[in-house]
N, C-alpha and C positions, 0 to 999 in steps of 0.2 A: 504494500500500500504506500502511496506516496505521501511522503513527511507531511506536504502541506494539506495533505484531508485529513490526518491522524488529529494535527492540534486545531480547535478552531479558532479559540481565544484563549489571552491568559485571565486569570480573573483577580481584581484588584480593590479588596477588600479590605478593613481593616484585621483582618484575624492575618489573611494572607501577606499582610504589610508585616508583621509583628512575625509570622513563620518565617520569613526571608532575612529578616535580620537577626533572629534568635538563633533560627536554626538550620539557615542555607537551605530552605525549602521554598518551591516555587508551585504554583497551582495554577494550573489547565482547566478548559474547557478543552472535552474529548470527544470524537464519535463515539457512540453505542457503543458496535461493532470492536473499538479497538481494544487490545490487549496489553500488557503492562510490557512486554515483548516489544510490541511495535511503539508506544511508547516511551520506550530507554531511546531506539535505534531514531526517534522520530526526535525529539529532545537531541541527542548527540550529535545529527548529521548539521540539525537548523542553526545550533547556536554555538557550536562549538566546545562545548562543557564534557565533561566527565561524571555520568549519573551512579549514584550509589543506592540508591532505593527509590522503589515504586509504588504509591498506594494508592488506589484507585477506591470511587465508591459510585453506585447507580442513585442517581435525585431523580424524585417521582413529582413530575409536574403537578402544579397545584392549579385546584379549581378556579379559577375566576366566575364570577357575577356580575352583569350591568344591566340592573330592572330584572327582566325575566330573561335575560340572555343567560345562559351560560355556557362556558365554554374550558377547556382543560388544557394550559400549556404543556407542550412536553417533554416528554423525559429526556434527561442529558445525563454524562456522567465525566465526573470529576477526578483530576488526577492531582497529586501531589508529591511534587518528585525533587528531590533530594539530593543535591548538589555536593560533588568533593569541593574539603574545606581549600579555598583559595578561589575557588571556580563562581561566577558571578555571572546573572542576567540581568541587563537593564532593559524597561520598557518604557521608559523616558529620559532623556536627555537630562543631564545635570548642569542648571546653573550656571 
């Protein structure tokens, strides 16, 4: 599978702000489909790092409501993948 349909986004959150700099961990938006396998290889080819650990999890879209509409975003699955110490992603430009 090709790198660039493996990640879709990365996600930038305050939990995931607080992981990257405690603990050189970085979080993904992932296809369904993808595996912690293609994940390492997709992470290592895009950015040039060194991955040490992969932890993935399935998030189950949640229901929305508008009046009597409703409707179910869906499901995505998240990875959180784990950088050798030295090894660094920026997804914004510093200052």
């Amino acid at each position: 599978m090709n790198p660039y349909h493996v990640i879709l986004r990365p996600i930038v959150t305050e939990k995931s702000v607080r992981l990257k700099e405690d603990a050189n961990q970085v979080v993904f938006a992932v296809r369904l489909e993808a595996n912690k396998a293609q994940i390492r290889k997709a992470v290592e080819d895009l950015f040039k790092v060194h991955v040490v650990d992969v932890r993935t999890a399935r998030v189950a879209g949640k229901v929305k409501r508008r009046g009597r509409n409703v409707t179910e975003a869906s499901d995505w699955k998240r990875a959180v993948v784990e950088l050798r110490s030295g090894d660094a992603i920026e997804f914004f430009e510093q200052a």
